[in-house]
C-alpha positions in Angstrom: 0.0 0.0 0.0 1.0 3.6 -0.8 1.3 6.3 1.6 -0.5 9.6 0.0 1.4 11.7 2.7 4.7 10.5 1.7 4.2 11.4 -2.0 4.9 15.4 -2.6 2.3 17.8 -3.1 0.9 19.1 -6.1 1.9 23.1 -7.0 -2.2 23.7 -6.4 -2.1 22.0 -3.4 0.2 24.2 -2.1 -1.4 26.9 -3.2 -4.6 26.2 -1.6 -2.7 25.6 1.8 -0.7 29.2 1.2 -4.3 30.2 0.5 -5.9 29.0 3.9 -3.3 29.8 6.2 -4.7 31.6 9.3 -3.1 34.6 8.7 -4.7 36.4 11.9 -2.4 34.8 14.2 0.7 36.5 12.7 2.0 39.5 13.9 3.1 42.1 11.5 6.6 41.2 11.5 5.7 37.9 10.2 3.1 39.2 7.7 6.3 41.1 6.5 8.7 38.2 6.4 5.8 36.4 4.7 5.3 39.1 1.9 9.4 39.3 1.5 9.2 35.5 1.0 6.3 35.6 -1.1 8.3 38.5 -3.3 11.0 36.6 -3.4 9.3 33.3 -5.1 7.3 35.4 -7.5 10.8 36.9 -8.7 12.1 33.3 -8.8 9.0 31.9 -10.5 8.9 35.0 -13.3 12.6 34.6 -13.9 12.1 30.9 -14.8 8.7 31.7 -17.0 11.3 34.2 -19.1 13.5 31.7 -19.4 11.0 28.9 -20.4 9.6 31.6 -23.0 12.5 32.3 -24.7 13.3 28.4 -24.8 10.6 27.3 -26.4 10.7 30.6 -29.3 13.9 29.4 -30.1 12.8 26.2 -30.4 9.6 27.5 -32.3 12.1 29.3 -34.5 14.2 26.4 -35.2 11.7 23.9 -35.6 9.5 26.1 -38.1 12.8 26.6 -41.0 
């Protein structure tokens, strides 16, 4: 038998849980840390989409000669 904990989660599942954290039990210094963090990921995540992007034109481009 397979453990469904032990397998990772799904990007939407970790959405969801970012999503319906309890975020009245931080303090503002979290919420802050939390934003920073949440900044930082976005950056990371929109670097990797350019990168994807221009991947797959140059692959586009090559593929359509």
């Amino acid at each position: 038998m397979f453990d469904d904990e032990a397998l990772p989660k799904r990007k939407s599942d970790l959405l969801a849980d970012l999503a319906r954290e309890d975020l009245d039990k931080l303090s503002v210094a979290e919420l802050d840390d939390r934003i920073a963090g949440l900044k930082v990921e976005l950056a990371r995540t929109e670097t990797k989409r350019g990168a994807a992007a221009a991947f797959k034109s140059a692959a586009d481009a090559l593929f359509k000669k």
